[in-house]
C-alpha positions as CSV (number, residue, x, y, z in Angstrom):
1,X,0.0,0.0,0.0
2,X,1.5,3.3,-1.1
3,X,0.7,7.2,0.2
4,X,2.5,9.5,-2.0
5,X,2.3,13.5,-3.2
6,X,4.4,15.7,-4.7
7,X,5.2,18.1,-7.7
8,X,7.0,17.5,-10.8
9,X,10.0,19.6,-11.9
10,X,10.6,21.4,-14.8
11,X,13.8,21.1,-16.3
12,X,15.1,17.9,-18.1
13,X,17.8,17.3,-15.8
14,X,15.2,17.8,-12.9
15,X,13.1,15.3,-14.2
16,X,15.4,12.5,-14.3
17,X,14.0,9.5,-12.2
18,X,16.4,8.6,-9.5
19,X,14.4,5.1,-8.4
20,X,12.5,3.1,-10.8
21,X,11.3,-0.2,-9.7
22,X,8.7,-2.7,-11.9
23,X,7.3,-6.0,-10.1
24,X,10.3,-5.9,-7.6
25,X,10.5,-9.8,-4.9
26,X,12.7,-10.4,-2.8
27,X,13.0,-14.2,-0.5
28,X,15.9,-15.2,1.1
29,X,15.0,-19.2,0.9
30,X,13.4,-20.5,-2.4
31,X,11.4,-22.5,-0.1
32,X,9.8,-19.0,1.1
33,X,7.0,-17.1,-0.3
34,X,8.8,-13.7,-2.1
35,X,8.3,-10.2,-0.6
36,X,6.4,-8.1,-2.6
37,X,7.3,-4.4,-3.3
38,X,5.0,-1.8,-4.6
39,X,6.6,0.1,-7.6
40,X,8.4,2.9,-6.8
41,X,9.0,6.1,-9.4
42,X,11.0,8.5,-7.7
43,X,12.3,11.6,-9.7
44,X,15.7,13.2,-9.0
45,X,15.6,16.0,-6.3
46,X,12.9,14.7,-4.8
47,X,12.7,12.7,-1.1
48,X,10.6,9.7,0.0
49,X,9.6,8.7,3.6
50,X,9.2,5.2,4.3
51,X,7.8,3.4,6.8
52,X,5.9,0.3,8.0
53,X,5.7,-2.3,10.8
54,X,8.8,-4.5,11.7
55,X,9.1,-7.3,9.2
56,X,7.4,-5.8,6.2
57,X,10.9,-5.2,4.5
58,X,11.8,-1.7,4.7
59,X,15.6,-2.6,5.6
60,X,15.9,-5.2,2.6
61,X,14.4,-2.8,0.1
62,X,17.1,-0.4,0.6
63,X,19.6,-3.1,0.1
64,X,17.6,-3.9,-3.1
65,X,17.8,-0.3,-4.2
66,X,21.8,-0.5,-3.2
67,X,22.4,-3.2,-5.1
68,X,23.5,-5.1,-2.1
69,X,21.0,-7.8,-2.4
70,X,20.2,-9.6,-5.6
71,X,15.8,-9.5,-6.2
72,X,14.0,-13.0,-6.8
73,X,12.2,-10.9,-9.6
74,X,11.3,-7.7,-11.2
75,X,13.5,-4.6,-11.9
76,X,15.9,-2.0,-10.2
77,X,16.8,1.1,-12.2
78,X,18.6,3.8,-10.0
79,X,19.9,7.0,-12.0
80,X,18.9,5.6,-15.0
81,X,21.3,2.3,-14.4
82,X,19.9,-1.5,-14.0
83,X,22.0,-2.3,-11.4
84,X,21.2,-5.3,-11.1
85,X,22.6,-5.4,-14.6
86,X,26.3,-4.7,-13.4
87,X,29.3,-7.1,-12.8
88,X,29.6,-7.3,-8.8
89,X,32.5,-4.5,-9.0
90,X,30.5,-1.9,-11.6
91,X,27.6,-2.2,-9.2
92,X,29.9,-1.5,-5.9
93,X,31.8,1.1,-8.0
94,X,28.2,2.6,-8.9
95,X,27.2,2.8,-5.2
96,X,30.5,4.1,-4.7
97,X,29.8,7.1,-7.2
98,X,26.1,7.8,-6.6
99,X,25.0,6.7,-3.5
100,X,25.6,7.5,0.3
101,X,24.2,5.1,2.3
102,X,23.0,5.3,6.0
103,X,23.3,1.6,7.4
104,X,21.3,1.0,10.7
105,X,24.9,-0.6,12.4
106,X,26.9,2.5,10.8
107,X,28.9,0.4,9.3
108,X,32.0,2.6,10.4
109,X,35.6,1.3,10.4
110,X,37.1,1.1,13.6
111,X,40.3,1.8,13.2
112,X,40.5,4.8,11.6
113,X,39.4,8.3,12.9
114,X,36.2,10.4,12.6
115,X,37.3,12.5,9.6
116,X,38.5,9.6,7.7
117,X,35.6,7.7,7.8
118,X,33.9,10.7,6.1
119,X,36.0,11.0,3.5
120,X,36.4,7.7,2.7
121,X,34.2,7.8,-0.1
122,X,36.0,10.1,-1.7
123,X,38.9,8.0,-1.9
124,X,36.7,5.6,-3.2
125,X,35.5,7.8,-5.6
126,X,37.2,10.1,-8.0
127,X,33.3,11.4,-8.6
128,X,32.7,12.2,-4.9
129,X,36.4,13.9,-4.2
130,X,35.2,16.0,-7.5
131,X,32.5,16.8,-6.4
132,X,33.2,18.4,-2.9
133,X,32.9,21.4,-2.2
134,X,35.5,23.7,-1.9
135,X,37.8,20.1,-1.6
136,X,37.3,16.8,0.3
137,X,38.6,18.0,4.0
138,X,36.9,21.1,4.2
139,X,33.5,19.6,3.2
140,X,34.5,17.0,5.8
141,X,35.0,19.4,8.6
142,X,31.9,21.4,7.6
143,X,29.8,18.4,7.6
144,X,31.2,17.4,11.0
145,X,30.5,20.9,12.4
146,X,27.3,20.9,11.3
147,X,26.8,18.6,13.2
148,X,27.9,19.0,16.3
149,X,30.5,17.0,16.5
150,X,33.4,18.5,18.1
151,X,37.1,19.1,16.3
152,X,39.4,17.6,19.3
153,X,36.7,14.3,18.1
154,X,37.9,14.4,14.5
155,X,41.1,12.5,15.1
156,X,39.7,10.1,17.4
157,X,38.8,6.6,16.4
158,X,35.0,6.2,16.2
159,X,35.4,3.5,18.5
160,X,35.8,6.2,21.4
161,X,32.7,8.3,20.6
162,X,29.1,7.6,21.8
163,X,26.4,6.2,19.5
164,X,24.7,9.3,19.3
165,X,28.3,10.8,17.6
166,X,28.9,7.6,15.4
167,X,25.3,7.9,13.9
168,X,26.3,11.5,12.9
169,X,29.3,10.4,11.3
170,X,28.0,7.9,9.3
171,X,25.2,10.7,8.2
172,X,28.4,12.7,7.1
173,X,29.9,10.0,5.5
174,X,26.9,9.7,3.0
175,X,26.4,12.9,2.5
176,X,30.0,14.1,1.2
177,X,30.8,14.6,-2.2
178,X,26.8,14.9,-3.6
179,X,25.8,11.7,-4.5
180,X,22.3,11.7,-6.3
181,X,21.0,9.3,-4.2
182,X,21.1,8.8,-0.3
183,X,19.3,6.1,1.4
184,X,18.6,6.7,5.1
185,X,17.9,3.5,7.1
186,X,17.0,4.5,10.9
187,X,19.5,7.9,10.2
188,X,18.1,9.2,13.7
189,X,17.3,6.3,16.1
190,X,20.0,7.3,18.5
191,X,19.7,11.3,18.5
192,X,18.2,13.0,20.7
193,X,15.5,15.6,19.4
194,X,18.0,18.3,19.1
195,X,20.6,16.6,17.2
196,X,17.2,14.6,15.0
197,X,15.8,18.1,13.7
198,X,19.3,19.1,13.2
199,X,20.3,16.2,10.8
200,X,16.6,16.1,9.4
201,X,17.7,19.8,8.1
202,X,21.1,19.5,7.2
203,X,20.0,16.5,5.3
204,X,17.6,17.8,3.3
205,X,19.1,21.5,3.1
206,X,21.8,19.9,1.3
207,X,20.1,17.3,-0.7
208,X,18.1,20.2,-2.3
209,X,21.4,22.2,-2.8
210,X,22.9,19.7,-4.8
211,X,19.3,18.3,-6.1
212,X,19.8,14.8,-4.5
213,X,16.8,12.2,-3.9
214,X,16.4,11.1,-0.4
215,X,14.8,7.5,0.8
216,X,14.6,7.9,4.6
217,X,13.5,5.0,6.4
218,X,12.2,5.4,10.3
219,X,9.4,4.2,12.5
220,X,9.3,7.5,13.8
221,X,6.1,8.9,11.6
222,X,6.5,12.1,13.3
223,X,9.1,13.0,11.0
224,X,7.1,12.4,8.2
225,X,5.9,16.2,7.6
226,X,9.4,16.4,6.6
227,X,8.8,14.7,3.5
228,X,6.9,15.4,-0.4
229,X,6.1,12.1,-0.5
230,X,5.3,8.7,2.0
231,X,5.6,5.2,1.2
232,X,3.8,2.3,3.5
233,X,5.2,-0.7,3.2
234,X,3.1,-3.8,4.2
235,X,5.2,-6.7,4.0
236,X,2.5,-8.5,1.4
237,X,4.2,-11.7,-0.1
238,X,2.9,-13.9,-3.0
């Protein structure tokens, strides 16, 4: 079951579809009935809230749309790419160029410090280093200050920071370097309200700067007004 509004844009780069899905299953045992997925058209720019009870798939439909899971059937274009399509190293390097992703477990590494887990898609990416703004360590450190995480933190191992911190630095992992598509799974469970509404802006402020879809995933429905467009998920299977 799907809940969606919002407003077309005008020019042609504006109305390039950053998700397209058609007839999209996913089971991870042949011997289980397959997880069905409404279609999803999602145009560049714009940003999708999704949500549903536990168990109805929201967390394996972003690793659908990441190309980190393989789908039992139907289609995944992202950007205007099958990536389901790609050789397992195009579709990592694809993720690695247009994506930021916002894992539930972070998904940090733990032995390097907080400003080189941000930029580590950049050196992952020739794209993403391009692409930041005005060069891969200051967009680091302005990320980091927005939020809130303190400069004597930025040369610490992540490993020494609170959850609260680590969840922020993941958040600025993702968004360095514009990628055209972010995908937000749980981005705020461990914030407090403060440090929620001030992600929930900095997110979107600069997704809209740099005219970047969002699909944020929460149970927290309250943070739906944020959003053009909803998406209930249901967990139907066939």
């Amino acid at each position: 079951m799907t809940s969606m509004t919002g407003s077309d844009n005008n020019s042609s780069r504006r109305t390039e579809t950053a998700i397209d899905t058609r007839d999209l299953g996913f089971s991870w045992h042949p011997q289980q009935d397959i997880l069905a997925f409404p279609d999803i058209t999602l145009k560049r720019g714009e940003h999708l809230f999704l949500h549903g009870p536990s168990g109805s798939g929201k967390s394996t439909l972003l690793s659908l749309l990441a190309g980190m899971l393989r789908p039992a059937s139907g289609s995944v274009q992202v950007l205007g790419t099958d990536i389901h399509r790609l050789g397992a190293s195009a579709r990592d390097q694809f993720r690695a160029d247009h994506m930021g992703v916002i894992f539930q477990q972070f998904n940090l590494v733990p032995y390097l410090n907080t400003l080189a887990n941000v930029t580590l898609p950049c050196g992952l990416s020739p794209l993403r280093s391009k692409r930041s703004e005005p060069s891969v360590s200051a967009e680091a450190e302005q990320l980091l200050n927005a939020l809130s995480i303190p400069e004597d933190h930025w040369h610490r191992k992540v490993t020494r920071l609170s959850i609260g911190q680590q969840q922020r630095i993941a958040a600025a992992r993702a968004l360095i370097g514009a990628p055209g598509l972010i995908l937000a799974d749980e981005p705020t469970s461990a914030l407090d309200a403060d440090n929620r509404d001030r992600f929930l802006e900095l997110l979107l402020n600069l997704a809209h700067r740099h005219h970047t879809s969002v699909l944020f995933v929460s149970h927290d429905q309250s943070l739906a007004h944020h959003f053009g467009r909803q998406l209930e998920l249901r967990g139907n299977r066939t």
